[in-house]
N, C-alpha and C positions, 0 to 999 in steps of 0.2 A: 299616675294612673297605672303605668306599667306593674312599678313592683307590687301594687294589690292585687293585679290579676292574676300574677306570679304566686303571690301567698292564697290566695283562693284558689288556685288550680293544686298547690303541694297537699292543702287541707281537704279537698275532692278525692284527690290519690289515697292518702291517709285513712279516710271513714270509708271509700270502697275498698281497702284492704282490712280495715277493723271491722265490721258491720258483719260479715259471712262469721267469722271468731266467735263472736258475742250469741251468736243465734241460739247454740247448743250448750249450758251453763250444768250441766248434772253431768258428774262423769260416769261413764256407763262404759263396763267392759265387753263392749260389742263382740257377737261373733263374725269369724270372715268368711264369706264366702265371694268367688270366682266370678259365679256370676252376676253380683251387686252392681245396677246400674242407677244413675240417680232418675226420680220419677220426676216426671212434665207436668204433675196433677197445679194444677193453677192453683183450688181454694182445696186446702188441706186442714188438720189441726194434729199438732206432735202430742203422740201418748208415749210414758215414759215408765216404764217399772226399776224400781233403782234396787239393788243386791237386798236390804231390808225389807222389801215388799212394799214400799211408799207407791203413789200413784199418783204422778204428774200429767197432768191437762198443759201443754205449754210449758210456764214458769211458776203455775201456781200446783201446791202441793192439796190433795183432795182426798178424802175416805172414799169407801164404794161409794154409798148411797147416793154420796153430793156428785160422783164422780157421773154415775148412770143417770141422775135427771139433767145436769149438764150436758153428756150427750147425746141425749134424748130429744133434750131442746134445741142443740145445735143440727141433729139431723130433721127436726119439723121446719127448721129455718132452710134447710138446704138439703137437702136428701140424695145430691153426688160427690157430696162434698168425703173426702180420701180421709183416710184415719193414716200414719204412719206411728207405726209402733216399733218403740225402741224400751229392747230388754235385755237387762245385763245377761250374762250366758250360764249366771249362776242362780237366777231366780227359777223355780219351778215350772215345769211344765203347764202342771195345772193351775197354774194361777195366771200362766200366758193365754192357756184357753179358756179362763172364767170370763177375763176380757174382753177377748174377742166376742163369746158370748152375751156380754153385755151391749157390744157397738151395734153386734149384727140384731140382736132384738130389738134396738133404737131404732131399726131402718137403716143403717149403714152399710152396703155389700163390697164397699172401695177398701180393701185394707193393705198398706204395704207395709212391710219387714225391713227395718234399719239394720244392714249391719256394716263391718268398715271392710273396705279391699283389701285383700293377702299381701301381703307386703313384695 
C-alpha cells in the first residue's frame, strides 16, 4: 500500500507543476512592464491577439463576428465576469482597441492587460 501512495503523491507533484505550462499554448511576444501583478479575478476568459491578427477566445481560434456574439453571450451569462487580454506588442494599436470595443459593448467593463515581468 505504501509504494502506491508514494507513486500517487510523485504524479500529484508532477500535474501540479505541468497544469500552470499547459494553460497558455499561443506564443505571444508580451510586453513588459514593472508594474504587472497577477489578477485574483476568480471567473475570467483569456482573449488573445496573436502578431497575424488571429483572435483567440481561450484555445479556440475565432473571426470577429463569432468572436462578438461569443462575448456577448458570455457577458449576458455573467456580466463581472474579467476579460484578460493578451497582445503580442507587435499587433496594432487599433485593432487592440476594436477589441476592447467590442468586450465593452457586450457589457463587460473588467478588462486586464497581460504582459510578462522585466526580467
Amino acid at each position: 500500500m505504501t509504494p502506491l501512495i508514494d507513486v500517487m503523491l510523485v504524479l500529484l507533484v508532477i500535474f501540479m507543476i505541468a497544469a500552470p505550462l499547459m494553460t497558455s499554448s499561443l506564443r505571444l511576444d508580451l510586453p513588459s512592464s514593472a508594474a504587472a501583478t497577477p489578477s485574483d479575478a476568480p471567473q475570467f476568459i483569456a482573449l488573445a491577439i496573436t502578431p497575424d491578427g488571429q483572435l483567440h477566445l481561450g484555445d479556440e481560434t475565432l473571426d470577429a463576428p463569432a468572436l462578438q456574439q461569443r462575448i456577448a453571450g458570455l457577458a449576458r451569462a455573467n456580466p463581472a465576469l474579467e476579460v484578460q487580454l493578451r497582445a503580442d506588442k507587435t499587433v496594432a494599436y487599433g485593432q487592440v482597441a476594436e477589441v476592447i470595443g467590442w468586450v465593452q459593448a457586450a457589457g463587460l467593463s473588467r478588462i486586464a492587460f497581460v504582459t510578462d515581468a522585466p526580467p
